[in-house]
N, C-alpha and C positions, 0 to 999 in steps of 0.2 A: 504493500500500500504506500503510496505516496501523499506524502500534506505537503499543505502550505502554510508558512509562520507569516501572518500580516499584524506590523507595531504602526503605530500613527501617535504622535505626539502632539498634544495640543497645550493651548498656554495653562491649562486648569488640570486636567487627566492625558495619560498617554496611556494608551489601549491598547489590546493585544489577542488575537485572535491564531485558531487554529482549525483549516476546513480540510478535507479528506480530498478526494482526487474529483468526486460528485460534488465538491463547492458545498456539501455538508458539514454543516457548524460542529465542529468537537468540544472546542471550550473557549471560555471568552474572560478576559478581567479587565478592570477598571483599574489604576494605580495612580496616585499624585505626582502631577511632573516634578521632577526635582530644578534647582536651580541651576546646576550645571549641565542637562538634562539627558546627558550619557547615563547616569545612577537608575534615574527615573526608565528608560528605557531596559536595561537591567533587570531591575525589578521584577516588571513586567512579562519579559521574557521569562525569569526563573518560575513565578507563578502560572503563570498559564501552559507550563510545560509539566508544572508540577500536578496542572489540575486535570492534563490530557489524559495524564497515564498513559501516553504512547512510545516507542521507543524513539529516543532520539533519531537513530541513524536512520528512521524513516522520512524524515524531515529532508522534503529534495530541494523546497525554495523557500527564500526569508526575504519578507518586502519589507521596508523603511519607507514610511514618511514621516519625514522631519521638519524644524521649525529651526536646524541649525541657521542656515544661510540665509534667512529672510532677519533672524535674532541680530547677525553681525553686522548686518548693514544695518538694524534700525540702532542697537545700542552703539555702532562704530568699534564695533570689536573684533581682535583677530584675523583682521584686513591684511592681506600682502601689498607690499610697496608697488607700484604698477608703473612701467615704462608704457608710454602713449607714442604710438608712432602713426602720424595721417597720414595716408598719401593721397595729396592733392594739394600739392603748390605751383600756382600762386591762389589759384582760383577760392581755394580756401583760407585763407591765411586772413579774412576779415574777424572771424570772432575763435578765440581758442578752444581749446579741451577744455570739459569740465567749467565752461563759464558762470553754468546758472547752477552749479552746487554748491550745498550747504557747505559754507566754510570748514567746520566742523570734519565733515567729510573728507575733504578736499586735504585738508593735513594731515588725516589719517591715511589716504590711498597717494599719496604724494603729488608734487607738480611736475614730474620729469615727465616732458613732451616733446615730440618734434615732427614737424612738415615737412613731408618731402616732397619732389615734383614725382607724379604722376595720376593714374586715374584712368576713370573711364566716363565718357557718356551713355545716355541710356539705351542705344542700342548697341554698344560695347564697341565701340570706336574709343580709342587712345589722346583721352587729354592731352596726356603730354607722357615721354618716355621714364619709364622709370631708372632713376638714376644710381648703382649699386654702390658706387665710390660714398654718395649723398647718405644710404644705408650705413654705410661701416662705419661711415665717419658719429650719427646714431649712434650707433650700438655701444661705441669708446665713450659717449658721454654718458651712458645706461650703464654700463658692468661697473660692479659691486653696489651699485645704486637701487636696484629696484628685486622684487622678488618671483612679479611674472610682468609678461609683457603682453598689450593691446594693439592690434593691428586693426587700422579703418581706412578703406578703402573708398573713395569716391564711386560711386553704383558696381560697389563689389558685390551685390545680388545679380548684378547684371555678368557683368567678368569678374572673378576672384584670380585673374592671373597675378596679377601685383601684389595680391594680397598674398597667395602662394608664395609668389617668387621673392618677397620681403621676409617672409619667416623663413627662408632657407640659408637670405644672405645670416638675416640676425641670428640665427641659431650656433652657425659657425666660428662667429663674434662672440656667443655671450654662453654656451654651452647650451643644455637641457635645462633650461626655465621652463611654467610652464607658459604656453601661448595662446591666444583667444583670438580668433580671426572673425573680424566680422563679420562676411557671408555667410558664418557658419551659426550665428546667435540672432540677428534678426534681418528686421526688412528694410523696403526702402524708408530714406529720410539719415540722411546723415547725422546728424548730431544727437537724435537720438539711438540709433544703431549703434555709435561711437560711445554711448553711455552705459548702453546696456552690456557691450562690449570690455570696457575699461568695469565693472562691478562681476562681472563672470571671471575679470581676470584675478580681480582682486579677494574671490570666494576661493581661489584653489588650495590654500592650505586648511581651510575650513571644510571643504568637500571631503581634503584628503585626511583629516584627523575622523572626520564623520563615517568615514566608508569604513574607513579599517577599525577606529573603533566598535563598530556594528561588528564586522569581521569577529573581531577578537573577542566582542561578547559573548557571540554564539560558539566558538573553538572552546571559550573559557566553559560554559555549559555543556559543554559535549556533542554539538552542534557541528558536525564536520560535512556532511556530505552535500550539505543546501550550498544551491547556489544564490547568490547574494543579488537584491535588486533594488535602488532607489526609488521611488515614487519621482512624476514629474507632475508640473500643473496641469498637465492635459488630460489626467485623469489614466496615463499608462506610465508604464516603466521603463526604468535603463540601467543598463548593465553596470558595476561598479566604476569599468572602465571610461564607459559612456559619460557616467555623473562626473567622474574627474575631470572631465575633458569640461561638460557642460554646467557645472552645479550651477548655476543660475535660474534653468528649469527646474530646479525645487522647489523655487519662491512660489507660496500658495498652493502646496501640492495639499495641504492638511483639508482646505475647503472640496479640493476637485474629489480626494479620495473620500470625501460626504457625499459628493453629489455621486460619483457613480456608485457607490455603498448603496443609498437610498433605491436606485435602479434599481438593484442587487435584490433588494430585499423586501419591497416591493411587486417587483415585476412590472413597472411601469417606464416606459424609454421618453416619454415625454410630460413633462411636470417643470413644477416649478419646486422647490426644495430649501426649507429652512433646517438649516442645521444650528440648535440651540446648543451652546458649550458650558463652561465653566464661567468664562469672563468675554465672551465676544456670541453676535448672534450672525452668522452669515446666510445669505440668500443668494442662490444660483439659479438656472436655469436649465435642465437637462433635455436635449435636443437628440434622439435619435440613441440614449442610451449614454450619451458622453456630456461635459459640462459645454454649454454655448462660451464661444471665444469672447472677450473685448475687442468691438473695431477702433477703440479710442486709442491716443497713449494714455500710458499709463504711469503711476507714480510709484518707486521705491525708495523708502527712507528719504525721501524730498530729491530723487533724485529724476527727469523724464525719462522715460525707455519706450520704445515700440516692437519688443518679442511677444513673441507668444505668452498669452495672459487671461485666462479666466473672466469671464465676465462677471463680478460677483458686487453683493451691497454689503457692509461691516458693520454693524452697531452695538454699540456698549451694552449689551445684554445679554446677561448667562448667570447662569444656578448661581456663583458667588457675586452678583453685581450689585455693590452698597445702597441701598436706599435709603431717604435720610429727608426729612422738612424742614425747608428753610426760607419763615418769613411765609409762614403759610403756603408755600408752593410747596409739592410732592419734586422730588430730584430722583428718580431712577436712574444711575453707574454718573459716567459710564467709567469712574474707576471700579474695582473689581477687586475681591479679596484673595483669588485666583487658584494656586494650587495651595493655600492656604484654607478652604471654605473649611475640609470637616478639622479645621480650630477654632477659627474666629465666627464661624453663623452661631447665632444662639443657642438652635436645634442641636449642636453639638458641645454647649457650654461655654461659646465665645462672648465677645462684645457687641461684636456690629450686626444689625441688622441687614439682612439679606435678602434677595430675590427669594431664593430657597424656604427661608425662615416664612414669606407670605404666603408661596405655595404650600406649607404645611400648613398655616394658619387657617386656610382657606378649604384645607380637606384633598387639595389637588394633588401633594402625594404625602408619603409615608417615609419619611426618614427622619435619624437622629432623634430625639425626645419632642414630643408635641407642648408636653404639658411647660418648656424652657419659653415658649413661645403665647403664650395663653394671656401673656398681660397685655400685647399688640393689641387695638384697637380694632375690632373687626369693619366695623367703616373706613378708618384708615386701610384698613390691608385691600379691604374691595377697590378704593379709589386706584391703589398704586396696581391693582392688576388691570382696572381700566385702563391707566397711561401707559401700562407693558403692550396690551392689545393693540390701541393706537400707533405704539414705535412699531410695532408687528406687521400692521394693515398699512403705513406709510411707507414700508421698507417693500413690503410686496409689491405696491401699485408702483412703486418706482422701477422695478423687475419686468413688469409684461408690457409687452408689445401693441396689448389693443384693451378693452375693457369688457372682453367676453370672460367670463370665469371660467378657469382652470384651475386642473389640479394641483393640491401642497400636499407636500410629504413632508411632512414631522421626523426628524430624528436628533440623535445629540441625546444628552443626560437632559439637559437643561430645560428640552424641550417640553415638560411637565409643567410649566409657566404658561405655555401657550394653549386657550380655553377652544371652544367651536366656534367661538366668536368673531372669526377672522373674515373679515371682506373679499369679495370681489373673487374669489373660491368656488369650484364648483362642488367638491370633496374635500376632506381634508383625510389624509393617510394615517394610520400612528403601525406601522409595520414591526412585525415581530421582530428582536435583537436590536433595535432603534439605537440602544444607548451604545452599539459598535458599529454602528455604519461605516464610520471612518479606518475603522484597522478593516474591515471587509472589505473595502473598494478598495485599500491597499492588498489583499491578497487574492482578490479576485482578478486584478488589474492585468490587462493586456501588455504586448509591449506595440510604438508606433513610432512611423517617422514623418518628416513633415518639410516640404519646401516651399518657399514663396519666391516668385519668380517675375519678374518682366521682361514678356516676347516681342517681338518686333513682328505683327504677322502679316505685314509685306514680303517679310521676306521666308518665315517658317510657312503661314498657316495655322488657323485656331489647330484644326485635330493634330495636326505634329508636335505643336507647341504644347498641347496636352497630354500628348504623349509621351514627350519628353518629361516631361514634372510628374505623372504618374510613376514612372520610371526612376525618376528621381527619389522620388519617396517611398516608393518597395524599396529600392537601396539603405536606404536611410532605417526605415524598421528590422528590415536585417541587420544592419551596424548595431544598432542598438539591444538586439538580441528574439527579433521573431524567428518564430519556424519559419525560415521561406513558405511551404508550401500553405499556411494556413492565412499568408498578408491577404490585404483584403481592402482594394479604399473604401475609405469611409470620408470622405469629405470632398468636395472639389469647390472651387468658388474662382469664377475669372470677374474681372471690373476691367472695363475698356477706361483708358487713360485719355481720356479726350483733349488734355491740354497738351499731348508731347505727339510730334508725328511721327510717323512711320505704325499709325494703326497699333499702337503699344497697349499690350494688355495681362494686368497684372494676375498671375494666376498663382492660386492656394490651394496645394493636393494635402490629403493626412491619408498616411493607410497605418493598418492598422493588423495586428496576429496574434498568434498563441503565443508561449512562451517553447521556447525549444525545448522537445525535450528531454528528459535526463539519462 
């Protein structure tokens, strides 16, 4: 028999699941994140292996989703020093790297930058030549200075030959850093592709202490024969080697592996999906069984980026979120008492009043001491689950696309706050094993690849140029670790370019497979 180990770590609980080869639930635990959150992960693992009773060496796969890499950019920790290399001089040379980040940041990921001449335009015609002598000379002002390096290309979606052929010069200049090529992390729009670029570069020793820590938890349990897989935000996987190369598609992997969990357990591939936590309440949208993408950019740690990203809403609401009157007004969160709740909620003998402690007040669930709770005012507690309803019903309608009701699926611990009350709904779900969706959709999860592209179809043709990017992205899921034989796409999306000639048109393939297997 073959399982699967799926851990998911959120700001409040980090969860931890074990299914059979039939995606049959074996055992599940809830544990407190710790603050370093390698321990918290630990934990979790030693319990829900303890609760399986199954033999270790049956165990063939262990998924991770993590909140390392998204924690290091917001706290500014742990960051690598990051060499910026652009190529696109002169043409770019009006506004720098890194102009519109947070200071803060910016001293932590460093200022070492440099412009080179080359580049391309959008239908891969040569700016200007790239210069190698212009390179080396780079590289002598980057060694011992920096700890990986960023490479951004002028429409390196379009041609990655520069981009290529600059990390080959710098490699040989500055040894085995690690490197982040833009082409390879997002799309068009330079300066943000250059952002999200220079933050992937600056995740690698954070990716690499996360992988191999995981690694070494499960070796340290007796966990030898699984092979090892990160969660992405797309709601699939990538291989250990994959996440070193790309740990930036982490960021946000905790809400996707809710939303496709919720799928999971469910049985529903189109919904809308609240996932209620510890300290945050997120809302997604599952399209076809996967989370729907954001076509905006998007913000990290105050920084802009345009990769691949979740379309999702965040609000300050979850089982430990402080509620508190001030001045006759009701304040629900949105700070949060977090992976602190079973100390500080009442229900458990703490201080503060909590989201949790009104849900118990109110009969809505069953945990920790009711009678610690008894002296809350029960008109007060009604009031503050009206204002939880309303952040609920405001976060939803900001979620759908038109004003027809549709389905919400309920999952998350927290989700126990959330009444039938909800607006603009045409069902509301509460699915058996709710409070693990999230380590579910991490072991349920597929693996997939993904490219975005702009064709010139004067000169390809739509179906060649389609073809070509399908082709692309079966590639790309294999790298990443599908069975060839089971890829499959799952997305395509072309947008005609109307302001750039030559009939340019941006096209988005995902495919998507099993996990190979063992």
């Amino acid at each position: 028999m073959n399982y699967r180990l799926g851990i998911d770590v959120g700001g409040t609980n980090t969860d931890a699941v074990i299914i059979d080869e039939k995606l049959n639930l074996v055992a599940k635990v809830k544990t407190p994140t710790t603050e370093d959150v390698t321990t918290g992960i630990y934990t979790a693992l030693q319990k829900v292996l303890e609760k399986s009773g199954i033999s270790k060496d049956d165990i063939s796969y262990a998924m991770l989703g993590t909140t390392h890499c998204t924690n290091a950019i917001v706290e500014r920790k742990r960051l690598c020093r990051v060499g910026i290399i652009r190529i696109g001089k002169p043409a770019t040379m009006a506004i720098a790297p890194m102009v519109d980040w947070p200071p803060d940041l910016v001293k932590v990921v460093g200022e070492k930058f440099f412009i080179v001449r080359g580049g391309h335009e959008f239908d891969g015609k040569e700016i200007a030549c790239l210069n190698p002598d212009e390179l080396r000379s780079a590289a002598r002002g980057l060694k011992g200075q920096v700890d990986a390096v960023a490479i951004t290309s002028v429409f390196s979606p379009i041609s990655a030959d520069h981009e290529k052929r600059a990390a080959e010069i710098l490699r040989e200049e500055l040894g085995e850093l690690p490197f982040s090529l833009s082409h390879e992390i997002a799309s068009i729009g330079l300066l943000e592709r250059e952002n999200a670029t220079i933050l992937n570069a600056a995740l690698a020793e954070v990716a690499k202490t996360t992988a191999l820590g995981f690694k070494t938890s499960l070796e340290r349990e007796g966990v030898t024969n699984a092979r090892v897989y990160l969660c992405q935000n797309d709601g699939t996987l990538m291989s250990i080697d994959y996440a070193l190369k790309y740990p930036i598609l982490t960021v946000a992997c905790g809400p996707t592996n809710s939303i496709r969990g919720a799928s999971f357990v469910s049985g529903r591939h189109n919904a809308i999906v609240l996932d209620v936590g510890g300290t945050t309440s997120d809302i997604g949208v599952l399209v076809n069984g996967f989370p729907r993408e954001s076509s905006v950019a998007v913000e990290i740690g105050g920084v802009r980026t345009n990769f691949r990203m979740p379309d999702l809403i965040s609000i300050g609401l979850g089982g430990g979120t402080v509620v508190r009157e001030v001045d006759g007004e009701i304040k629900v969160g949105p700070d949060s008492v977090g992976y602190r709740l079973t100390k500080e909620a009442l229900v458990f003998g703490g201080n503060t009043l909590t989201a949790t402690d009104i849900a118990v007040r109110l009969g809505l669930a069953e945990v920790g001491n009711p009678a610690k709770v008894g002296h809350v005012d029960i008109d007060f507690a009604k009031k503050v689950l009206m204002k939880i309803i309303s952040m609920v019903n405001e976060a939803i309608d900001k979620m759908k696309l038109s004003s027809d009701p549709v389905p919400l699926i309920l999952v998350g611990g927290g989700s126990i706050l959330v009444t039938d009350e909800v607006e603009g709904v045409s069902e509301i779900i509460r699915p058996e094993n709710y409070e693990v969706a999230n380590a579910l959709g991490a072991a349920i999860a597929q693996v997939s690849g993904q490219v975005e592209r702009v064709f010139s179809l004067s000169e390809v043709g739509r179906e060649e140029a389609l073809k070509r990017a399908k082709e692309i992205a079966f590639e790309e899921a294999v790298k990443a670790g599908a069975e060839p034989s089971t890829v499959q796409i799952v997305e395509v999306e072309d947008v005609p370019l109307a302001y750039l000639p030559g009939n340019a048109t941006r096209i988005r393939v995902k495919a998507a497979g099993d996990l190979k297997s063992v």
